[in-house]
N, C-alpha and C positions, 0 to 999 in steps of 0.2 A: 844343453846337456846338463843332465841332474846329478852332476855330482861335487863330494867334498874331500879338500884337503883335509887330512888329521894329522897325519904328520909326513917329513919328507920323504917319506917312503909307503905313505898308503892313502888310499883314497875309497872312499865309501859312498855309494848312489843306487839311484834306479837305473833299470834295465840301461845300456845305451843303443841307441838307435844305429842302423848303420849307416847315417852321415854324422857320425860321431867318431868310426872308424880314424880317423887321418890324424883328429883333437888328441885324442886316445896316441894317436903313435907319435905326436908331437911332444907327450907329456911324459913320453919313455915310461908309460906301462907296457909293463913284458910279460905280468901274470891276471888275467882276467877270473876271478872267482865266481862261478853263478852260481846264486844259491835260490835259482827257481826251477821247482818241480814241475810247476806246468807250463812251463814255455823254454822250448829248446834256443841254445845263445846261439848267437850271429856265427856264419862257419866264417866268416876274418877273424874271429878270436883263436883260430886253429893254425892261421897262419903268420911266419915268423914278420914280426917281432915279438909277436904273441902267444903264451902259452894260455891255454885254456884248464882247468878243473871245472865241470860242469858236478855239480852235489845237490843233486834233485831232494830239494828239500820243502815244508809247507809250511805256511804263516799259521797255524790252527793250534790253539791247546791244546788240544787233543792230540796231537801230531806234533810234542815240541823236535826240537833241532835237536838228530843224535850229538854227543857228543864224539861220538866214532868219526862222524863228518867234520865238525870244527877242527876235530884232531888231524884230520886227511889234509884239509886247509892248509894249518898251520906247516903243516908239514912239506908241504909242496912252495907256500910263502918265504920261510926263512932262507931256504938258498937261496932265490931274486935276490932277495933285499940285501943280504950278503955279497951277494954282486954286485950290489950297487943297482936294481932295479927298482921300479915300484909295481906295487898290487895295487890292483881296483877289487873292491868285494862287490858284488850290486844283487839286489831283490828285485823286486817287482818295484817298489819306493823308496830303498834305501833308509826303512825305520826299524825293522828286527830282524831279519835273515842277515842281512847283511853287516848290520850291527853287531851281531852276537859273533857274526864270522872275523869283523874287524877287531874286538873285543881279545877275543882269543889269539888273535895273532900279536897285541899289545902287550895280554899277558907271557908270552911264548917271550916276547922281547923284553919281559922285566919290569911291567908295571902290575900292580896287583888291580883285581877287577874291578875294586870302586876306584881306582884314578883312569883305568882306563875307560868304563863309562862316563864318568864326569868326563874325561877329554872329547869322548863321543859325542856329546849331549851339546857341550861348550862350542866345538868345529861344526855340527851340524846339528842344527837346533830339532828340526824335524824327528830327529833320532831318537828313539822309545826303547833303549836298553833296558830301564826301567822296568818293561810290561813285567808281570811276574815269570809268566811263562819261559820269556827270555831270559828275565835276570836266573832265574832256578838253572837254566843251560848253560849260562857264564859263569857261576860260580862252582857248578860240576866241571866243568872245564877247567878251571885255576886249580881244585881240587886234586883232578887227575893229573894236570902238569904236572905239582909239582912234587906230587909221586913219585912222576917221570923222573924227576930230577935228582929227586931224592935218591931215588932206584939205580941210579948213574946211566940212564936207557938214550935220556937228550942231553946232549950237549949245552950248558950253561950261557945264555945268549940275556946281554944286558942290554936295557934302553941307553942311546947315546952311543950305541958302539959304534955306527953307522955314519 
């Protein structure tokens, strides 16, 4: 299985396979993020212990990552992890859909976007927050945060709370 720790409560990879299913429910993920447009996720991700977000999204310039979606993400991640669960994000490889989706849910938690790609990059090397096209969606993303926050619309959620 292709995936990585980042921190105690999220984990960032390519697709999982469904002999991956049981690893996955060993590791007390409870929220499965996919963020592949062209390939529908395992229907075990639908079943509990698992909650699925499927965010049909594509690896293309041309086609970067709404930030509508990362925000759908994030939004759907902070309860789990508030629980005490953890998120998987996964792509197609685990180097920019899922990155940028992991990204966001770091900054959502109170790291600003260059600690949370550097932690990206550092826990899973493979990982390409960096590309431009991705990094331009992660920092519209910290952007709009912390709007949000500004705005008093999200609820103030710090890294370490957990």
């Amino acid at each position: 299985m292709d995936i990585s720790l980042i921190t105690p409560y999220l984990y960032v990879g390519a697709q999982p396979k469904v002999e991956h299913v049981e690893e996955l429910r060993a590791l007390d993920v409870r929220l499965v993020i996919s963020m592949r447009g062209e390939t529908r996720p395992l229907a075990a991700f639908t079943q509990p212990p698992f909650n699925l977000v499927w965010l049909k999204t594509y690896d293309f310039f041309l086609t970067p990552i709404a930030v509508d979606k990362l925000m759908e993400g994030v939004q759907a991640a902070l309860p789990v992890i508030q629980a005490g669960g953890k998120v998987l994000a996964h792509c197609q490889r685990g180097r920019h859909r899922s990155v940028a989706m992991a990204a966001a849910i770091l900054i959502a938690m109170g790291h600003s976007a260059e600690d949370a790609m550097r932690l990206l990059h550092e826990r899973r090397t493979m990982a390409r927050p960096q590309t431009w096209y991705v990094w331009r969606q992660i920092k519209q993303f910290e952007k709009q945060w912390k709007k949000k926050l500004t705005d008093g619309q999200v609820a103030r959620v710090k890294a370490g709370n957990l």
